[in-house]
Each structure stands twice: as C-alpha cells, then as structure tokens.
C-alpha positions in Angstrom: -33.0 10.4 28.3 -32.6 12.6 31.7 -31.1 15.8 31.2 -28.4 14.8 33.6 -26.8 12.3 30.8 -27.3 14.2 27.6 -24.3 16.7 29.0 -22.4 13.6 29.7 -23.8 11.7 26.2 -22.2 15.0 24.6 -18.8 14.6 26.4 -18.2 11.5 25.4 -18.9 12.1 21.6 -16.7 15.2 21.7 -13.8 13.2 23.5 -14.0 10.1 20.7 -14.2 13.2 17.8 -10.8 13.8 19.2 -9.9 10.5 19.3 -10.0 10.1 15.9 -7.1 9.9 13.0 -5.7 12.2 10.5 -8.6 12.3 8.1 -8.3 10.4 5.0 -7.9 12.4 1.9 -7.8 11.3 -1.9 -4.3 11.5 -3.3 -3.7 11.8 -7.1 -0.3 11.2 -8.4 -0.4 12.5 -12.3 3.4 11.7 -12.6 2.5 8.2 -10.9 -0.5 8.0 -13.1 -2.8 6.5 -10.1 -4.9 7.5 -7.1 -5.6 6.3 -3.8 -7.2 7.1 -0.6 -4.8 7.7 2.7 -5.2 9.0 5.7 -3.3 11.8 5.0 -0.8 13.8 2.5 2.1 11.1 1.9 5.8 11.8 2.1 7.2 11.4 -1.6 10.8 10.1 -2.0 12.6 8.9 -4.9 15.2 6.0 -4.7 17.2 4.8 -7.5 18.3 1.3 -8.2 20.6 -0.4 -10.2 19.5 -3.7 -12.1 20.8 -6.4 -14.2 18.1 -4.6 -17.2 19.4 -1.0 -16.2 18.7 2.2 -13.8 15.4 2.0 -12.4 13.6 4.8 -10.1 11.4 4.1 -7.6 8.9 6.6 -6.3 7.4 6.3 -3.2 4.9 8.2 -1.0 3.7 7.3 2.1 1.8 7.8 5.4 2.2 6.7 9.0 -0.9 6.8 11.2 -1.6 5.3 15.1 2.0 6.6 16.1 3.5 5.1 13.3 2.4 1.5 13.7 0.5 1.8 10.8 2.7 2.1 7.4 0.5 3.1 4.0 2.4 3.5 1.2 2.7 3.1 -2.8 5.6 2.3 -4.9 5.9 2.8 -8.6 8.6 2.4 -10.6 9.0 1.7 -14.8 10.9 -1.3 -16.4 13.2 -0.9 -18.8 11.7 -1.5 -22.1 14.8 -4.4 -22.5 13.2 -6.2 -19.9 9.8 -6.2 -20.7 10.2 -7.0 -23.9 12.2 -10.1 -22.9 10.2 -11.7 -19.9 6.7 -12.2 -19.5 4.5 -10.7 -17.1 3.8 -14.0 -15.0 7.6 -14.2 -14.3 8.0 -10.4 -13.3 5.2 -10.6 -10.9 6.8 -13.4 -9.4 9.9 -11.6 -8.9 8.3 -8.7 -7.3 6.7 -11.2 -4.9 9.9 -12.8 -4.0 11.5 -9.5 -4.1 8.9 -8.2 -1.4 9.0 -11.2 1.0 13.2 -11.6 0.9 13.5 -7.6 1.5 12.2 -7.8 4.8 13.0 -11.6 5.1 9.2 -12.6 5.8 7.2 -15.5 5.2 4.7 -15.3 2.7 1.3 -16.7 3.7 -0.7 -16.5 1.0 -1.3 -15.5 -2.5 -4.1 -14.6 -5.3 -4.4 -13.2 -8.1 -5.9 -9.8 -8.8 -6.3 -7.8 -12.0 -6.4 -3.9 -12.2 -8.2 -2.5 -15.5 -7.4 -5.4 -17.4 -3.7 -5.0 -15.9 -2.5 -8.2 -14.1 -1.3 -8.4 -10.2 -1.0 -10.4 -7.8 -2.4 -9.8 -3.3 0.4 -11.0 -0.9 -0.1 -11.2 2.8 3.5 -11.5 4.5 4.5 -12.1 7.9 7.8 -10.2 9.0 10.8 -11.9 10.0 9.6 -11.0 13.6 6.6 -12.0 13.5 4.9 -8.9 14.9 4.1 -7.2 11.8 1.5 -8.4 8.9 2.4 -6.8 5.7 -1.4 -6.8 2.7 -0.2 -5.7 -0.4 -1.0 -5.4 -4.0 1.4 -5.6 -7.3 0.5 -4.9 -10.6 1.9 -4.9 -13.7 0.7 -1.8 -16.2 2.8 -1.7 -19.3 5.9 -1.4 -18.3 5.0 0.0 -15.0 5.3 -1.8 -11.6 2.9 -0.2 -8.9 3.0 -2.0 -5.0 0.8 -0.9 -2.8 1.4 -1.9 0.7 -0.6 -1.8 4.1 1.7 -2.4 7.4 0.2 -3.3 10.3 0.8 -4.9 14.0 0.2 -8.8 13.2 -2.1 -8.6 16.2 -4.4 -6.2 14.6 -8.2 -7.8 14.2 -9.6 -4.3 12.4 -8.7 -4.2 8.7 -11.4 -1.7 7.3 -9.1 0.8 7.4 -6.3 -1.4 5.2 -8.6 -2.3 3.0 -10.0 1.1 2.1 -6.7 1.9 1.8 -6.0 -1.4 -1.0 -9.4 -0.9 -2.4 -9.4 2.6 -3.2 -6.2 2.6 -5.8 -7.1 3.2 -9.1 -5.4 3.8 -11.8 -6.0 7.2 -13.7 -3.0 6.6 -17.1 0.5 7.9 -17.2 
C-alpha cells in the first residue's frame, strides 16, 4: 500500500464508523420477565384493553432505527386466568395471529411453529395492507403470558441480519 492511500484508506473507515446505527444494547425487562437485544434503549408504554375475558395491559417498548423505517418492538401482556383456563393454547395462538394480521389489515404469508423454553409460539411473516412494509414476528405463549415480538421493515429490504438478531436474541429470564 502507497502512503498516498493509507490517509485516504483511513478516511473512508472513519466516515463508514459514522455511518453506522445507534449501537445495539441488551435490554432486560424484570417486570416483562424477558430480554432482548435492540439497537437502542426502547420507548415503554402501557395500553390497556378491554376483552370479552376482562381488562388486559399491554406493555410495550420499542425502538426505531434508519430514520424510523425500521420498527423493533416487544409486546407483553397476561391473560386472565378465566381465559386460560378455558381455551387451549393452540386456539389462543391462533387468535393472536389473526389478531396481528387484521390490526394492520395484512396478508399473512407464512407460518411455523416455534417453541421458547418449552413455551409454545408460533413465526408470522405479514405483508401490510400496502404492500410496502414486511412485518417478522414471534408469539409465544408462557403461562398465562402473551409475549409478540415484532421486526418492521421496508418490504424491499434484502438485509435481515439485523431482524434476526433482533428475533433471535429474546429470551426469556421468568416473571
């Protein structure tokens, strides 16, 4: 290498170190009872909702990155114990899933399921209404705790390492 292009070598690595994303940090929810890596703190907010099996409360924390085109965010909220007690975990998890897709009137275009420490789930991939955004997302069922965790990006985007560091990296650390 000339000594001419290590000055410009060192340019360019300083400009793409600048170039680069909120760093990811490991969040730990003990309320939440789970852990995850985002890139970034997450905004927490709380909404309540009213169901046919009683009051539930949904807590939610999330993190924008790229300007906001990219949506990282997990959901928990607990079941009455009426309602788990009366349905069976198959049947909830399908109604999370169709709960998911008619919120934001998408298409759902594919399914599997996926199991959490024993817990069951289930990995949705969702086309908005649009079309222009691709929703990944995880639901699980532990006890009588519903966790969703949900990666948002532009449909057109070909890299998913960061999503699926994001999916792969909750855990679940008890209530």
């Amino acid at each position: 290498m000339t000594r001419r292009a290590l000055p410009l070598l060192l340019g360019i690595l300083l400009a793409l170190a600048g170039c680069e994303s909120s760093p990811w940090k490991d969040f730990h929810s003990k309320e939440g009872g789970f852990s995850v890596s985002m890139p970034g703190t997450p905004v927490e907010k709380r909404q309540a909702f009213h169901t046919q099996a009683g009051p539930v409360e949904a807590h939610f924390f999330t993190v924008e990155a790229d300007r906001g085109s990219l949506v990282y965010m997990v959901v928990y909220g607990d079941y009455p114990e009426a309602l788990m007690a009366a349905n069976d975990r198959e049947m909830l998890l399908d109604a999370a899933r169709d709960g998911a897709v008619g919120n934001i009137q998408g298409t759902l275009v594919s399914e599997r399921t996926v199991s959490l420490g024993g817990h069951p789930g289930r990995e949705l991939q969702v086309l908005s209404a649009d079309g222009k955004l691709a929703l990944r997302m995880r639901i699980y069922l532990a006890n009588n705790r519903q966790y969703q965790v949900v990666a948002v990006t532009p449909k057109e985007t070909r890299s998913t390492e960061d999503r699926d560091r994001f999916l792969d990296s909750f855990r679940l650390t008890g209530n």
